[in-house]
Backbone as CSV, one residue per row, in Angstrom:
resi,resn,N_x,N_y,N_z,CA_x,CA_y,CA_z,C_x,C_y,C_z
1,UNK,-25.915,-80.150,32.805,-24.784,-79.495,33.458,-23.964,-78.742,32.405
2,UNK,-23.484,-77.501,32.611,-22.956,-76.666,31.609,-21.472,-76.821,31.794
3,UNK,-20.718,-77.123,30.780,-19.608,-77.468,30.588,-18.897,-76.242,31.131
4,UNK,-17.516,-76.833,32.028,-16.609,-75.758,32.806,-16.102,-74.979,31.200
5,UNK,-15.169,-73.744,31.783,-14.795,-73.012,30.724,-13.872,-73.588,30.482
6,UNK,-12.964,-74.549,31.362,-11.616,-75.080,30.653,-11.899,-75.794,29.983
7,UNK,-13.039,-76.489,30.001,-13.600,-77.732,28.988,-13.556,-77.086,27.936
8,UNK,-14.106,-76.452,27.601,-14.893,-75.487,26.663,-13.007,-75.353,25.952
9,UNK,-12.334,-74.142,26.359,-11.068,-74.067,25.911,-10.471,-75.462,25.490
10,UNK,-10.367,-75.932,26.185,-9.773,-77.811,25.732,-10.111,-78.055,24.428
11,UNK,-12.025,-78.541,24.047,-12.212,-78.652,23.028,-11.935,-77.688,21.780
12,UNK,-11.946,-76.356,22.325,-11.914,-75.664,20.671,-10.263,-75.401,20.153
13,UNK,-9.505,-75.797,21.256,-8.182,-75.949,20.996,-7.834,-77.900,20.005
14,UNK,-8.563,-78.191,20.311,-8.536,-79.914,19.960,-9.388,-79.178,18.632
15,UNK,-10.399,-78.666,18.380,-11.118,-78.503,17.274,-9.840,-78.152,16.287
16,UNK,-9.696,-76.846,17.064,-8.754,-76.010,15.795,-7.478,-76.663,15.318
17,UNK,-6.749,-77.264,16.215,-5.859,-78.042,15.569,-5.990,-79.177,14.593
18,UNK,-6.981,-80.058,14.982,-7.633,-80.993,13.966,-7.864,-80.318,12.596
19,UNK,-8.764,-79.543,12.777,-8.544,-78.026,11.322,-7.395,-77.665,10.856
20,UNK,-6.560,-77.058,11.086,-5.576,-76.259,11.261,-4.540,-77.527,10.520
21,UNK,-4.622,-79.062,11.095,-3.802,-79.714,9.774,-4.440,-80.251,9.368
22,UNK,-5.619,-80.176,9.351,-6.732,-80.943,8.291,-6.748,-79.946,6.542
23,UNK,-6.417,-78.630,6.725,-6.854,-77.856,5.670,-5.879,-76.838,5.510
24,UNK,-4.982,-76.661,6.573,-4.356,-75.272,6.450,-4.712,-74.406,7.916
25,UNK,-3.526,-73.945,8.107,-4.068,-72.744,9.157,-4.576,-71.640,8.089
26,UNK,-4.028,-70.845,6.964,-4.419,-69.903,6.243,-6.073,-70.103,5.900
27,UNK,-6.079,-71.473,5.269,-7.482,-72.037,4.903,-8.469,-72.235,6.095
28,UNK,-8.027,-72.527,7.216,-9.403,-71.927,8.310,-9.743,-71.030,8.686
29,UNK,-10.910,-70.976,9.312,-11.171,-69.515,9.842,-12.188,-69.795,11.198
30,UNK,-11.824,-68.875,12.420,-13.236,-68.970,13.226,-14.484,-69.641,12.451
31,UNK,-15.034,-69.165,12.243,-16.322,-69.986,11.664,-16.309,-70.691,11.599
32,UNK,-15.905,-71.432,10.570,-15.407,-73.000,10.774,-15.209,-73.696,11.861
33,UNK,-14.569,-73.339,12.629,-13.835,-73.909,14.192,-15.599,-73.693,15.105
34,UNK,-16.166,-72.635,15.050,-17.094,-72.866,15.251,-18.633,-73.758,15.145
35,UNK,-18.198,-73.878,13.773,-19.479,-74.698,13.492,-19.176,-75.562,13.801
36,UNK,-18.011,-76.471,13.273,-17.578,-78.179,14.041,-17.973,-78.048,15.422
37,UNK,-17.654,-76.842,16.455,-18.019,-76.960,17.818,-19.126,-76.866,18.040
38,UNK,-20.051,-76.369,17.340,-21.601,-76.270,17.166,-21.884,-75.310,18.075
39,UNK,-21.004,-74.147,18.395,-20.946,-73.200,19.484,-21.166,-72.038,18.178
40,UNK,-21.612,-70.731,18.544,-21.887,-69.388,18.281,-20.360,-68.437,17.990
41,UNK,-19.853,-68.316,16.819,-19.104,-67.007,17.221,-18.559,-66.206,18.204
42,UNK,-19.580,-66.138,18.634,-19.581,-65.193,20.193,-18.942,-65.971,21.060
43,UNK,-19.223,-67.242,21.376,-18.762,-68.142,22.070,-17.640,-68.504,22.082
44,UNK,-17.525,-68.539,20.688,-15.589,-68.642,20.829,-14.933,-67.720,20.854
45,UNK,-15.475,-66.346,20.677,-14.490,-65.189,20.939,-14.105,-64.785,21.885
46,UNK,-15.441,-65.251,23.206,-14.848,-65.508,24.718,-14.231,-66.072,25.093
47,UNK,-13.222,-67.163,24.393,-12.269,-68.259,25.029,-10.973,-67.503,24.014
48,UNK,-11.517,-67.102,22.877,-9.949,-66.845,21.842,-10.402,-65.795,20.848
49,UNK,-9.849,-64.489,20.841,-9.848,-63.404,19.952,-9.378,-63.809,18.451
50,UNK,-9.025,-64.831,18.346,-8.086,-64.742,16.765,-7.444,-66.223,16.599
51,UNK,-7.478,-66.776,15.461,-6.705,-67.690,15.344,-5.055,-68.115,15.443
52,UNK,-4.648,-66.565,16.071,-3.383,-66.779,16.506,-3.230,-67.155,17.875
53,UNK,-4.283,-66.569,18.909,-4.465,-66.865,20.017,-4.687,-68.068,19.997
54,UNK,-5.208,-69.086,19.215,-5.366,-70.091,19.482,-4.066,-71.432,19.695
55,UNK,-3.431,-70.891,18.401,-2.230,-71.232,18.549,-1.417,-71.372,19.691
56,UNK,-1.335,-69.908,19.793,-0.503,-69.681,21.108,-0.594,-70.520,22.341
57,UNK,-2.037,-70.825,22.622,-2.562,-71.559,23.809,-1.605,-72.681,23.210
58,UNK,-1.730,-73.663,22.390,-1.023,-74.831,22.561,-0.047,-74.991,22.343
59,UNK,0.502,-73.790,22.130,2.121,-73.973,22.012,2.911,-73.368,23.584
60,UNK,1.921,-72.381,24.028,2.698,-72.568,25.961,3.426,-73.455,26.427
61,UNK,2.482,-74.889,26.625,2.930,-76.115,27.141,4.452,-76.277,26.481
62,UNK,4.448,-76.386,25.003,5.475,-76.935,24.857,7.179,-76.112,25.183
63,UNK,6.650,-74.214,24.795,7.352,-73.395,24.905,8.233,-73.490,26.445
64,UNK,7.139,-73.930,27.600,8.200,-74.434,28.846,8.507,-75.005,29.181
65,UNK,8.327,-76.405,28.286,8.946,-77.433,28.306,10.226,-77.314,27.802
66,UNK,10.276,-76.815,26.570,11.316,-76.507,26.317,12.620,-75.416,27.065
67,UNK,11.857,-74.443,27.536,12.822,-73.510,28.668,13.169,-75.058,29.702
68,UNK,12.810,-75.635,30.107,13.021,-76.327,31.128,14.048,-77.243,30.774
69,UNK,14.061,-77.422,29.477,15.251,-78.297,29.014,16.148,-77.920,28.654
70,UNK,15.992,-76.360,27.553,17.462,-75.913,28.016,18.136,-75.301,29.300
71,UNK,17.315,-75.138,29.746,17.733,-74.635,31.446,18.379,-75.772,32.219
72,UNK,18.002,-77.065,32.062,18.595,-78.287,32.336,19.575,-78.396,32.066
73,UNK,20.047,-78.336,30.516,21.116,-78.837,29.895,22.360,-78.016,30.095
74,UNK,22.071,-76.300,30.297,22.946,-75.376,30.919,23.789,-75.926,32.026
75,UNK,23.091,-76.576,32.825,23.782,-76.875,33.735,25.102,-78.105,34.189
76,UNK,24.764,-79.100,32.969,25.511,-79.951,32.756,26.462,-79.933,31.671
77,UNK,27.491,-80.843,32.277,29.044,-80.828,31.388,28.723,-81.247,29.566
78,UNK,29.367,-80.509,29.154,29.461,-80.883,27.396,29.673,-82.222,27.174
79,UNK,29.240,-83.172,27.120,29.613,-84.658,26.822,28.337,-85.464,25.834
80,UNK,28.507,-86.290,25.678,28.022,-87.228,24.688,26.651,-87.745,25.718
81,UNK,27.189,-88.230,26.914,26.112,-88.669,27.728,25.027,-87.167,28.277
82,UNK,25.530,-86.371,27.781,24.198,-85.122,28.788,24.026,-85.265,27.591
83,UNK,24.520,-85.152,26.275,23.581,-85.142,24.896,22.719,-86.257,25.213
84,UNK,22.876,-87.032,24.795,21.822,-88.661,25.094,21.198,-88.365,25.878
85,UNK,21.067,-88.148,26.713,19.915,-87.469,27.921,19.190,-86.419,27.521
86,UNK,19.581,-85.616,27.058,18.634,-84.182,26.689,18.057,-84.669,25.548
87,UNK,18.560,-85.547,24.663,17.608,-85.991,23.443,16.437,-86.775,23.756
88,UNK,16.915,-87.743,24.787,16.329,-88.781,25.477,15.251,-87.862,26.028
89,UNK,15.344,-87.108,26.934,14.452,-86.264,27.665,13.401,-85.323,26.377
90,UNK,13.623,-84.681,25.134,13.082,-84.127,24.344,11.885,-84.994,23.850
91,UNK,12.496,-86.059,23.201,11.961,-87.541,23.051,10.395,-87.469,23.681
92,UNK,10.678,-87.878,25.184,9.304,-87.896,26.286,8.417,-86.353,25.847
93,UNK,9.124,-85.889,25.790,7.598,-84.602,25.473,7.206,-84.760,24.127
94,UNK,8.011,-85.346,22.891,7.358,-85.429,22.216,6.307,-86.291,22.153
95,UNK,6.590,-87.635,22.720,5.696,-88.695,22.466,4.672,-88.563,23.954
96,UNK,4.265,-87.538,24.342,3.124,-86.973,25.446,2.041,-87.171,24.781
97,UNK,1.196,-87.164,25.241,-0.012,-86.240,25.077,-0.456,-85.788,23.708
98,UNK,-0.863,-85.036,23.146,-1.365,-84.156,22.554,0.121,-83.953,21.324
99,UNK,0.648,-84.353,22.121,2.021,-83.488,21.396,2.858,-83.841,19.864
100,UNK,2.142,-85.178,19.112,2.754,-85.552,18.038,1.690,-84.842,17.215
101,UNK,0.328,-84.752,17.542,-0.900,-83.738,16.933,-0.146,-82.021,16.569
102,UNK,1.059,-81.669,17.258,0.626,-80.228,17.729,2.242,-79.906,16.565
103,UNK,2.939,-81.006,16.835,4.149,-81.049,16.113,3.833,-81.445,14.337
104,UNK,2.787,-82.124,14.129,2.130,-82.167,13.167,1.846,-81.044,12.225
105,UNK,0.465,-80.184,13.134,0.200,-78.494,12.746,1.534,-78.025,12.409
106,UNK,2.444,-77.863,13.217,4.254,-77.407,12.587,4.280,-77.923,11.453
107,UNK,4.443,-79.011,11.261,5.199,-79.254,10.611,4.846,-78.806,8.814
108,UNK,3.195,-78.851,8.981,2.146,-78.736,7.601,1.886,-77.544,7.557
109,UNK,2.656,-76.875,8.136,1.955,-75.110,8.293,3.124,-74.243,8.708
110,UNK,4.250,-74.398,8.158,5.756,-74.023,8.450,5.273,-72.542,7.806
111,UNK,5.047,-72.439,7.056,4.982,-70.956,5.954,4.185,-70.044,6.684
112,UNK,3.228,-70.287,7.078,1.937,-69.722,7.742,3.064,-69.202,9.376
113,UNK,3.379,-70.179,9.818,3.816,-69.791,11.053,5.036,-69.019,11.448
114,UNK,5.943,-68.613,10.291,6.605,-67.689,9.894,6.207,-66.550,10.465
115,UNK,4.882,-66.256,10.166,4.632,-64.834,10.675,3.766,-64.291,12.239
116,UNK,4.072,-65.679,12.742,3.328,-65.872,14.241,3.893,-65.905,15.622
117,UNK,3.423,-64.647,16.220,4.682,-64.897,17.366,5.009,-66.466,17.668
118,UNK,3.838,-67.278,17.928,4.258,-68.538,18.885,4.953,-69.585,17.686
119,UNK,5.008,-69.258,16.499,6.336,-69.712,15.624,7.425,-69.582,15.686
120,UNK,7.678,-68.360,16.006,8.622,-67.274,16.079,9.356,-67.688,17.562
121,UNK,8.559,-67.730,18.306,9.364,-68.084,19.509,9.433,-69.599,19.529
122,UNK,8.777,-70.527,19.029,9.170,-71.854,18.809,10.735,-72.282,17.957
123,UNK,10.909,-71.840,17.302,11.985,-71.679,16.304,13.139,-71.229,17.587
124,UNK,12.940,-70.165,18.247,14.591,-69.668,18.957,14.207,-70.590,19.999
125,UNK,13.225,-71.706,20.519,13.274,-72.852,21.568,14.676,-73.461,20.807
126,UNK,13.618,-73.517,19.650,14.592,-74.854,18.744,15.804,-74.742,18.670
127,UNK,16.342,-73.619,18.226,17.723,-72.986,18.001,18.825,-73.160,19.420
128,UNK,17.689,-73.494,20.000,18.673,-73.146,21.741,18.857,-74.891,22.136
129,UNK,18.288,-75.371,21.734,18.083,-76.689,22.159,19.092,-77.442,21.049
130,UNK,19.537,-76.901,19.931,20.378,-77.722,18.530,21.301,-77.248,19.444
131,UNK,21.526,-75.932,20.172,22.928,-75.504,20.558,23.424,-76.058,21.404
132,UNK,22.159,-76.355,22.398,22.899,-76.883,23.250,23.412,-78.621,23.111
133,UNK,22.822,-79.672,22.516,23.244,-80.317,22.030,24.540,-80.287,21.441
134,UNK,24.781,-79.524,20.862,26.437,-79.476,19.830,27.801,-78.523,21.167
135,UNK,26.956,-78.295,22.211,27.752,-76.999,23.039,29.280,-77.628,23.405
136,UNK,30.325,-77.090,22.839,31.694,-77.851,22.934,32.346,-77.958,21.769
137,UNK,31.476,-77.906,20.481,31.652,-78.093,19.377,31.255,-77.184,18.571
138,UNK,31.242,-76.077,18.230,30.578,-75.070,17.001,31.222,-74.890,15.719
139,UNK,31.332,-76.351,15.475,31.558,-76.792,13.807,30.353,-76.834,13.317
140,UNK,30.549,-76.427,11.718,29.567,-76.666,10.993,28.878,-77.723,10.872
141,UNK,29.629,-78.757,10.998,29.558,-80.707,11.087,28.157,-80.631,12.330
142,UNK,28.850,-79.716,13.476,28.422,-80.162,14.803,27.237,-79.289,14.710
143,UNK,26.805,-78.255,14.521,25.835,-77.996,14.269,24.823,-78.188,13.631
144,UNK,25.000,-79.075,12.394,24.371,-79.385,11.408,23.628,-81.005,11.751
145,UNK,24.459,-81.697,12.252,24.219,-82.985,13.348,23.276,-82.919,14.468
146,UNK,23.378,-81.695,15.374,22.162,-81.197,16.272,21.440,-81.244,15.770
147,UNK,21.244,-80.230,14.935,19.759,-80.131,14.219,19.368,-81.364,13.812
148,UNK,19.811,-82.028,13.133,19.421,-83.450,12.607,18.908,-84.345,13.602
149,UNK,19.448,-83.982,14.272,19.001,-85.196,15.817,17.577,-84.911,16.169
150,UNK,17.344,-83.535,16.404,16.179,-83.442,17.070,15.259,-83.506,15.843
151,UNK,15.217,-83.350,14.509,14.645,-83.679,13.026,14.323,-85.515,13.635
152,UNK,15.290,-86.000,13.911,14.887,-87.280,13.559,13.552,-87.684,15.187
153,UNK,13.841,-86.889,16.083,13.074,-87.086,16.889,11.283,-86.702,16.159
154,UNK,11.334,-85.380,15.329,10.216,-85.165,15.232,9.404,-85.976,13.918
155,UNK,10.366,-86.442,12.628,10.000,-86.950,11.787,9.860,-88.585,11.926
156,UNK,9.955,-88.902,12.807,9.624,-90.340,13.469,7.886,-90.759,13.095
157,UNK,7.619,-89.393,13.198,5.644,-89.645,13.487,5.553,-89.785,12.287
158,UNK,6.547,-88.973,10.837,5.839,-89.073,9.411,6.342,-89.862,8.782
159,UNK,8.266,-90.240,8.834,9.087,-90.728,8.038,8.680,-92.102,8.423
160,UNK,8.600,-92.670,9.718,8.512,-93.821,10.385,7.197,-94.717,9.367
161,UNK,7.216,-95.106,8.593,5.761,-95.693,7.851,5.265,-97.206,7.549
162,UNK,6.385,-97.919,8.729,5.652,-99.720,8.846,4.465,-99.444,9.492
163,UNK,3.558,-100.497,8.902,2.299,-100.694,9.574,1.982,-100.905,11.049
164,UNK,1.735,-101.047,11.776,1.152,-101.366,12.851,2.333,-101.318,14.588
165,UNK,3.147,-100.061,13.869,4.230,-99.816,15.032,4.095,-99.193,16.272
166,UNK,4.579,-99.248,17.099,4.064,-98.584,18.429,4.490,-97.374,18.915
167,UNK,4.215,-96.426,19.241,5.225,-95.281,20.037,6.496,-95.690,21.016
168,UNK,6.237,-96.539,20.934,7.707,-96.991,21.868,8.571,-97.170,20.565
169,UNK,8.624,-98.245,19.931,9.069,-98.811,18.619,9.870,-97.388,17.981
170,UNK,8.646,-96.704,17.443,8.973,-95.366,17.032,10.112,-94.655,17.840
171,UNK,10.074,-94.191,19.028,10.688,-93.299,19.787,11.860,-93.845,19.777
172,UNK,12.198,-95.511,20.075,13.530,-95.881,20.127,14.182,-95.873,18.627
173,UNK,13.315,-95.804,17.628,14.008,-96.152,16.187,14.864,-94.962,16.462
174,UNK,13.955,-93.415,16.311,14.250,-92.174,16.454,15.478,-91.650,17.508
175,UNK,15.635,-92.593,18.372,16.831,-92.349,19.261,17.897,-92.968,19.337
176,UNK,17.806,-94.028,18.485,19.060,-94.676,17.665,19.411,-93.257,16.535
177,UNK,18.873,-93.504,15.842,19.261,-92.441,14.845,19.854,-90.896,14.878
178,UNK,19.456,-90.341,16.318,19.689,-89.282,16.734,20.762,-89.837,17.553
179,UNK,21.091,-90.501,18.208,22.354,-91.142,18.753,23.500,-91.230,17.707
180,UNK,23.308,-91.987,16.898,24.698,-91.927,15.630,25.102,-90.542,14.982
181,UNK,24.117,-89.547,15.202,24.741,-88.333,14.671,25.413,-87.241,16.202
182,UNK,24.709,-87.771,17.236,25.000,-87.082,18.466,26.593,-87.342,18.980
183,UNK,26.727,-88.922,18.283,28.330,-89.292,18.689,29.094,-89.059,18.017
184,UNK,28.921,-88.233,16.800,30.318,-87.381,15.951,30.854,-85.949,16.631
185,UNK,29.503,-85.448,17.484,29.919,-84.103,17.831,30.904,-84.450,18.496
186,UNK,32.319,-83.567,18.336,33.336,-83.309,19.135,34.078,-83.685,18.789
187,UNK,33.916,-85.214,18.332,35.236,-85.984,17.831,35.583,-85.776,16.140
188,UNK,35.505,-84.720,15.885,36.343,-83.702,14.887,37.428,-82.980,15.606
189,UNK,36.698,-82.299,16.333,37.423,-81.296,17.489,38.597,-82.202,18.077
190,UNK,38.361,-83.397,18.525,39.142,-83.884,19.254,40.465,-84.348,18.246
191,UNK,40.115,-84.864,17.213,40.809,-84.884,16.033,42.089,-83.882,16.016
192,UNK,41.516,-82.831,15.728,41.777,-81.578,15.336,43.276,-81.248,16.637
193,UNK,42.776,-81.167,17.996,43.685,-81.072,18.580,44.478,-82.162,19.156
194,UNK,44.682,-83.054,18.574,45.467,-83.972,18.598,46.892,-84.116,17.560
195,UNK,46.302,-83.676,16.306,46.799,-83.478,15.484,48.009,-82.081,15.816
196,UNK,47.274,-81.368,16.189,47.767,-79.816,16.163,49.280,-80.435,17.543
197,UNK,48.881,-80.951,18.597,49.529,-81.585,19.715,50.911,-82.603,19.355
198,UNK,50.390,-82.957,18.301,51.211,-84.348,17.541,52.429,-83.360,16.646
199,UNK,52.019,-82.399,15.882,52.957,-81.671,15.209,53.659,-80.841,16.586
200,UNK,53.582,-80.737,17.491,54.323,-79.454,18.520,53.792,-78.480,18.745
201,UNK,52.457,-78.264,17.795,52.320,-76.927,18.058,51.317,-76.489,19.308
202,UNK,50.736,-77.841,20.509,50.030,-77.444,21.253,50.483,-76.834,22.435
């Protein structure tokens, strides 16, 4: 029985990524991705023109996952608890599927992906998702804390290094940690105009 074409796409997307942080995205090439698949050139040029296309395919999934979460978070009030939730919620897609593999390739191939659309648009996900986290707050503190939060969500898979821990284990370490920096946002701000209130001048 001849394997469907999504099969076919599935595996050489699972190939190339296995590659891709096994050696380098720069350091692979079609060929390679081919021969591990034991498929023809030709064969893979019918599923993917270029090793950017390949990329791209597995970064879709995550690209609307991510629209979907900041589109979520738009909608809810600036508070500490929609933060905890949207981290909480980021969290679950990371620890999916496929998805600590794909955050991996990122993470070992930052330089390379600089010059790739589906980098390129991964990065302004990212940017939208630190914002909205800190949204209420656009201190340097508070911005700098976003980012960190969702850092600690993704460096869980590398920083995290006891033996024999679980993805649960992991995910909650990672959401403690992103929690203690999520609960400073604001309360500078709040500081701030209290103070200002306390002298007369609010």
């Amino acid at each position: 029985m001849r394997e469907s074409t999504g099969g076919t796409r599935e595996r050489i997307k699972a190939v190339a990524l296995e590659l891709f942080t096994e050696q380098g995205y720069e350091k692979t090439s079609l060929r390679e991705i081919a021969e591990r698949l034991n498929v023809t050139k030709a064969a893979l040029y019918y599923h993917f023109k270029s090793k950017d296309d390949i990329v791209a395919s597995f970064v879709e999934d995550r690209l609307e996952r991510m629209d979907e979460l900041n589109a979520w978070a738009a909608t809810q009030p600036a508070t500490l608890d929609t933060r905890r939730e949207l981290i909480s919620r980021y969290a679950d897609t990371m620890f999916d599927g496929t998805q600590p593999s794909v955050m991996r390739f990122f993470e070992q191939n930052q330089t390379a992906l600089k010059s790739l659309s589906a980098g390129q648009q991964m990065r302004g996900r990212m940017l939208a998702l630190a914002d909205a986290l800190c949204r209420g707050d656009d201190s340097p503190a508070a911005q700098l804390r976003a980012a960190l939060s969702i850092f600690a969500v993704h460096t869980s898979w590398f920083a995290v290094r006891a033996p024999h821990i679980g993805d649960d284990e992991r995910r909650k370490i990672a959401l403690e940690v992103a929690d203690e920096l999520l609960a400073a946002i604001g309360t500078e701000a709040d500081v701030s105009d209290r103070d200002v209130s306390a002298a007369g001048l609010g």
